[in-house]
N, CA, C and O atoms as a DFTB+ gen file, in Angstrom:
352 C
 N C O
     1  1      -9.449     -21.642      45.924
     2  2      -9.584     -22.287      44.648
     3  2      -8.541     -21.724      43.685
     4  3      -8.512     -20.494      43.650
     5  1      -7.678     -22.371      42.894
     6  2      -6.778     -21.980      41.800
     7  2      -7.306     -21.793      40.606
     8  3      -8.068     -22.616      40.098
     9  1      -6.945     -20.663      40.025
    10  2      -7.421     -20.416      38.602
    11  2      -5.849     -21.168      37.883
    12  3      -4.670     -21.266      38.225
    13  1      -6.642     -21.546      36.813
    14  2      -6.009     -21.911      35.819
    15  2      -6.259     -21.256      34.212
    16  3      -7.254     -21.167      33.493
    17  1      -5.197     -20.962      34.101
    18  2      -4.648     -19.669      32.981
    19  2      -4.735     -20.872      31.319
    20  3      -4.186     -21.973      31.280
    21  1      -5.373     -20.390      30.398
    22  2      -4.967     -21.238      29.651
    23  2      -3.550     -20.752      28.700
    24  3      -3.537     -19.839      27.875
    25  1      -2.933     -21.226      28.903
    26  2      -1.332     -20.923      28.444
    27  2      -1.642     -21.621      26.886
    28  3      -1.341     -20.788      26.031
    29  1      -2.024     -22.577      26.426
    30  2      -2.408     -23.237      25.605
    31  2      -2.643     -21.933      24.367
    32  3      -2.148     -22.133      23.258
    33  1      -3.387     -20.663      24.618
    34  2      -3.648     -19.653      23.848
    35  2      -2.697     -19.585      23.166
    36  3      -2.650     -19.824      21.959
    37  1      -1.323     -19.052      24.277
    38  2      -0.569     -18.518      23.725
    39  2       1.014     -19.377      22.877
    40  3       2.166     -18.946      22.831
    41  1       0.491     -20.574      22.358
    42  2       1.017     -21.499      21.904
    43  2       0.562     -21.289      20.476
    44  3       1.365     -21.298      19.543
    45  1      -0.318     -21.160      20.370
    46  2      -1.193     -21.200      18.902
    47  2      -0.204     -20.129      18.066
    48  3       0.491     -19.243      18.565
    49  1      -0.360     -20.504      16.513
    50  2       0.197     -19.484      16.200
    51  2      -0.761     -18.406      15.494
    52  3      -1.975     -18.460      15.297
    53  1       0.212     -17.368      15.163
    54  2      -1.017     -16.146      15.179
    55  2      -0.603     -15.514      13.955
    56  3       0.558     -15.198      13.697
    57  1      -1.748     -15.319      13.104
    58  2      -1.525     -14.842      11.494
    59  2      -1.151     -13.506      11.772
    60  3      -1.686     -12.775      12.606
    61  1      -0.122     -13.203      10.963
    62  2       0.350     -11.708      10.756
    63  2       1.140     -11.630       9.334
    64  3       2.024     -12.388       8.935
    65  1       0.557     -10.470       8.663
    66  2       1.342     -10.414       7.638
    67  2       2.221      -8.682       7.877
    68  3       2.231      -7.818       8.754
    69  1       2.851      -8.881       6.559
    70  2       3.596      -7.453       6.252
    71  2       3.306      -7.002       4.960
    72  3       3.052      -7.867       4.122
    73  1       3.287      -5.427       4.514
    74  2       2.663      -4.886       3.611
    75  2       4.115      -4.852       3.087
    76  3       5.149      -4.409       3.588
    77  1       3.780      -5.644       1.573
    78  2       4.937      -5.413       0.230
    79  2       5.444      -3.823       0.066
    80  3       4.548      -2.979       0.070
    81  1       6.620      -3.434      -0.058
    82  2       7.083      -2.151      -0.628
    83  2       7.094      -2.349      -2.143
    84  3       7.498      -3.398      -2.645
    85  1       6.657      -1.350      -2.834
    86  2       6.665      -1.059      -4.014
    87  2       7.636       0.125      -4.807
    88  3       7.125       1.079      -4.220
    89  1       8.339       0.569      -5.426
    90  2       8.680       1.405      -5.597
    91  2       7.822       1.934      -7.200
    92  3       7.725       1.162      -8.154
    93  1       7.219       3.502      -7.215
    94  2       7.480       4.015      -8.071
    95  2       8.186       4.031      -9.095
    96  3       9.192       4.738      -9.048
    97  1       7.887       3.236     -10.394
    98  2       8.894       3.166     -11.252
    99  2       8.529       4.539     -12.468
   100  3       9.420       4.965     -13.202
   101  1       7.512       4.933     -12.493
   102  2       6.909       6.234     -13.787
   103  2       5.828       6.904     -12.936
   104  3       4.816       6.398     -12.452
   105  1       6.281       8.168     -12.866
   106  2       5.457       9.222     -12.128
   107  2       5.454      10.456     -13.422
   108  3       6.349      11.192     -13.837
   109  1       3.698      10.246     -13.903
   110  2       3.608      11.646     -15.011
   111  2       2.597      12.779     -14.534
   112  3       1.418      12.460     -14.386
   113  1       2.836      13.550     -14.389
   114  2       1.770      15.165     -13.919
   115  2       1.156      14.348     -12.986
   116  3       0.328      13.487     -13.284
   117  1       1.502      14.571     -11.972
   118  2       0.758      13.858     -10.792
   119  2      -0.657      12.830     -10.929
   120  3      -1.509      12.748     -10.044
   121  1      -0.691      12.160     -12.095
   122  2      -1.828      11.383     -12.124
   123  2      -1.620      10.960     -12.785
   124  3      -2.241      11.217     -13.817
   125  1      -0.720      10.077     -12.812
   126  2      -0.520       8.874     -13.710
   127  2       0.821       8.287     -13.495
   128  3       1.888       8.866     -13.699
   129  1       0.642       6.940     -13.013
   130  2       1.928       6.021     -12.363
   131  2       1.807       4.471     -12.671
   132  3       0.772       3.805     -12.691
   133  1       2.933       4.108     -12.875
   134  2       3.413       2.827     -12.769
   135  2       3.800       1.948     -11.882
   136  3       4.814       2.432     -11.380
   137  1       3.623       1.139     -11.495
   138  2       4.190       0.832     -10.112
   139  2       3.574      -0.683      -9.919
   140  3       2.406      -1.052      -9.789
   141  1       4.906      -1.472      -9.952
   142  2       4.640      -2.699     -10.003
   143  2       4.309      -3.729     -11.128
   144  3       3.954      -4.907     -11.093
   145  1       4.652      -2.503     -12.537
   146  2       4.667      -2.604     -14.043
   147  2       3.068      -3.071     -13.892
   148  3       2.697      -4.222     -14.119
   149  1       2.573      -2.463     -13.655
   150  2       1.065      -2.101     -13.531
   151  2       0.582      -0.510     -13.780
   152  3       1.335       0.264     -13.189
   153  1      -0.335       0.054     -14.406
   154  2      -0.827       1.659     -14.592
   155  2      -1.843       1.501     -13.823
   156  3      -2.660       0.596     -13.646
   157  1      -1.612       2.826     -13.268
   158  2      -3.026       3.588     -12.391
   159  2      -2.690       5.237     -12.450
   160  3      -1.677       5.930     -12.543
   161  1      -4.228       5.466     -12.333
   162  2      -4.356       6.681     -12.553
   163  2      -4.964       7.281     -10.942
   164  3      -5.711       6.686     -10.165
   165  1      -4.305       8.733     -10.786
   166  2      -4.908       9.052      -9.605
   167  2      -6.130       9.690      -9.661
   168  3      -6.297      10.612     -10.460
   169  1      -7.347       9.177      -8.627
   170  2      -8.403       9.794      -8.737
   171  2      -8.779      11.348      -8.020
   172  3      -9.887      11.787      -7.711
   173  1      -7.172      12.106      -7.858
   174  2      -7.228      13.272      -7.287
   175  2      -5.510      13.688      -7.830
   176  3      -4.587      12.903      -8.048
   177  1      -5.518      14.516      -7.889
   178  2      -3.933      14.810      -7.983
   179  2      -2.988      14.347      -6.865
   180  3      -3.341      14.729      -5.749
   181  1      -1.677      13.487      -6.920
   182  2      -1.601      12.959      -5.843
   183  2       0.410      13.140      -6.155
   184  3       1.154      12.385      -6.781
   185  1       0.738      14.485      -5.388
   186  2       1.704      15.555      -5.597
   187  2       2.994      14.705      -5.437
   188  3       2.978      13.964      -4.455
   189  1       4.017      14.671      -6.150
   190  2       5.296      14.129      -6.235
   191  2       5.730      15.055      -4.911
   192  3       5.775      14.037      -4.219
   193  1       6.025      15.928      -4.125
   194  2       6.260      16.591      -2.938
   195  2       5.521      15.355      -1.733
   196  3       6.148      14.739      -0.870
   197  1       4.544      15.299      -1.926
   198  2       3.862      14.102      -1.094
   199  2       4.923      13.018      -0.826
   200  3       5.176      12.716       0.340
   201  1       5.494      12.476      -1.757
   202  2       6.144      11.470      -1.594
   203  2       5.865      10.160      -2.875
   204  3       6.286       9.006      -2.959
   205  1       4.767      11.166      -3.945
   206  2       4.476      10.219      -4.995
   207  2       5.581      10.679      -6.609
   208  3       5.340      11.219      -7.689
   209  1       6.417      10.277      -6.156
   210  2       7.432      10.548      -7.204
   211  2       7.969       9.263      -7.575
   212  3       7.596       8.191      -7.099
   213  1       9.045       9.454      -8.623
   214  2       9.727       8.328      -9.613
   215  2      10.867       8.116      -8.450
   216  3      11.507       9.016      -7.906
   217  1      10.983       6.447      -8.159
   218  2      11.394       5.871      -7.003
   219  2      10.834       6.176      -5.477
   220  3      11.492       5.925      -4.467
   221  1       9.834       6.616      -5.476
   222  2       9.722       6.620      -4.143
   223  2       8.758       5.591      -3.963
   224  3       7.827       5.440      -4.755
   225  1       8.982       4.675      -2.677
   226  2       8.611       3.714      -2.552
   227  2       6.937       3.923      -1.419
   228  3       6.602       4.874      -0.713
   229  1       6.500       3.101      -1.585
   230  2       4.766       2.912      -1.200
   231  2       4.541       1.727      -0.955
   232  3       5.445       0.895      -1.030
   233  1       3.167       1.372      -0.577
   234  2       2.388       0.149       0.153
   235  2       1.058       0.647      -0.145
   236  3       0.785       1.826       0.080
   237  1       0.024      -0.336      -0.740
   238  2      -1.184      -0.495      -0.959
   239  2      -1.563      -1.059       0.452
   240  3      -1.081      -2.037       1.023
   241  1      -2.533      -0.216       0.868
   242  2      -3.363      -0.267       1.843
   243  2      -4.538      -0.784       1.421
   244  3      -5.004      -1.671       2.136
   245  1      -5.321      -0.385       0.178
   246  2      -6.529      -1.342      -0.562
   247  2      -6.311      -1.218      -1.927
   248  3      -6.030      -0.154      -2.479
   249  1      -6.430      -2.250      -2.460
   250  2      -6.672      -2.679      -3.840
   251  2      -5.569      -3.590      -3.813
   252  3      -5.068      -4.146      -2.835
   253  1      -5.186      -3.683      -5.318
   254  2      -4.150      -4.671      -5.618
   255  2      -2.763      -3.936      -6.546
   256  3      -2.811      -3.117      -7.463
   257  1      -1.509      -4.626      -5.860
   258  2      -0.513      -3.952      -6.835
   259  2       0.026      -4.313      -8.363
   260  3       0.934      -3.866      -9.064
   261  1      -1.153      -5.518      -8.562
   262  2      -1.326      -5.975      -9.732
   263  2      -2.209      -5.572     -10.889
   264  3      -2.254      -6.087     -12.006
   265  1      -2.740      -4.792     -10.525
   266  2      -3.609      -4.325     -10.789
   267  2      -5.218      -4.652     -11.472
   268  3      -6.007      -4.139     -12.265
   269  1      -5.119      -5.659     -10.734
   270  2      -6.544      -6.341     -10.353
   271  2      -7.430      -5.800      -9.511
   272  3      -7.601      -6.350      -8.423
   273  1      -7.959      -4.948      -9.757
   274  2      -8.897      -3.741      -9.010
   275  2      -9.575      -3.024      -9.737
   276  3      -9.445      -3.026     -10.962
   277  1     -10.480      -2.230      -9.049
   278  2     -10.948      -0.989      -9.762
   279  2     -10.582       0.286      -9.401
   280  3     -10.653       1.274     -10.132
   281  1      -9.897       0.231      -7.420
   282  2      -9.409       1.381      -7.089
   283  2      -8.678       0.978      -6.077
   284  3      -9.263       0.038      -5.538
   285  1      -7.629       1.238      -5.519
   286  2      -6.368       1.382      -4.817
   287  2      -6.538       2.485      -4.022
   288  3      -7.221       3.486      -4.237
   289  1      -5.664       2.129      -2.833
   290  2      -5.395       3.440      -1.982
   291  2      -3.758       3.071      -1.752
   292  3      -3.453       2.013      -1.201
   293  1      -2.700       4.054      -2.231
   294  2      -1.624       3.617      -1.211
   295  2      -1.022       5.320      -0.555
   296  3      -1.364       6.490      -0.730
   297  1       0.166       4.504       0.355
   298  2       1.112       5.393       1.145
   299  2       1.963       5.458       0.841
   300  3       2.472       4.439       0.375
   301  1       2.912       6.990       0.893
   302  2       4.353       7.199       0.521
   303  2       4.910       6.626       2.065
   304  3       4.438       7.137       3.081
   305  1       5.787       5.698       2.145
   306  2       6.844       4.949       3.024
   307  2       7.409       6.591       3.436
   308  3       7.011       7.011       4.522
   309  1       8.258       7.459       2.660
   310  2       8.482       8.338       3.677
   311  2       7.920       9.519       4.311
   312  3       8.438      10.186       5.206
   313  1       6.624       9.726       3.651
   314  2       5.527      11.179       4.048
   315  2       4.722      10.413       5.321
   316  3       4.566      10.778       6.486
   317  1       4.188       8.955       4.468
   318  2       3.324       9.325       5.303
   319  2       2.081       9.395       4.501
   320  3       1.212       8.703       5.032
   321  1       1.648      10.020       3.335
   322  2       0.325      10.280       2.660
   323  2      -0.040       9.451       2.108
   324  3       0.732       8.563       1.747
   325  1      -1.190       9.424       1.866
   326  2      -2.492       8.941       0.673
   327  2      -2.546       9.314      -0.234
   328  3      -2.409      10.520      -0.437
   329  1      -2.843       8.159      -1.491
   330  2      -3.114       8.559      -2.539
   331  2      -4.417       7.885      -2.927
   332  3      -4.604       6.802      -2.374
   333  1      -5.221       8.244      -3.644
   334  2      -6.517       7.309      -3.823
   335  2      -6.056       7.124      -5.771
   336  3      -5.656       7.934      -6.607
   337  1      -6.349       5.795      -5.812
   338  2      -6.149       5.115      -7.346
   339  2      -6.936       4.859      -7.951
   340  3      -7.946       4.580      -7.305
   341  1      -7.071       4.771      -9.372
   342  2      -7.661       4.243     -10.497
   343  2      -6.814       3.127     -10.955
   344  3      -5.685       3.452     -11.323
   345  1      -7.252       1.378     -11.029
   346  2      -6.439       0.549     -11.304
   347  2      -6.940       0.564     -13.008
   348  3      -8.115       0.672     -13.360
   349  1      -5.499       0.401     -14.149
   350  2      -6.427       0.396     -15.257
   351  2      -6.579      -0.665     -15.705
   352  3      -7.342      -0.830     -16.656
């Protein structure tokens, strides 16, 4: 008996997105940033050494870079780290 493969699957197309880069435009005492001409405040100190400095670029993992939220999480593009946000 022949199996039949449905190839048909792999025709469909398949949702994928990509996470926006943002850059850091105002980084003050590690808790307090601009980004995306939007303010947020960090809900932990969130260290310019990290990778949260003025130009360094990031991606929101949750919330919004509009700042339509109540809290944000993003990543420094070159560390690697977390920051947890206050959207204001």
């Amino acid at each position: 008996m022949k199996r039949i493969f449905p190839i048909s699957l792999f025709l469909l197309p398949i949702p994928s997105f990509a996470l926006m880069e943002y850059t850091i435009q105002v980084a003050h005492n590690d808790d307090f940033f601009i980004i995306n001409d939007e303010k947020f405040s960090a809900q932990t100190y969130c260290y310019s050494w990290d990778g949260f400095d003025e130009g360094n670029r990031v991606v929101f993992i949750e919330g919004s870079p509009y700042g339509a939220c109540v809290n944000a999480t993003i990543v420094s593009i070159d560390t690697g780290e977390k920051c947890e946000l206050w959207c204001e």
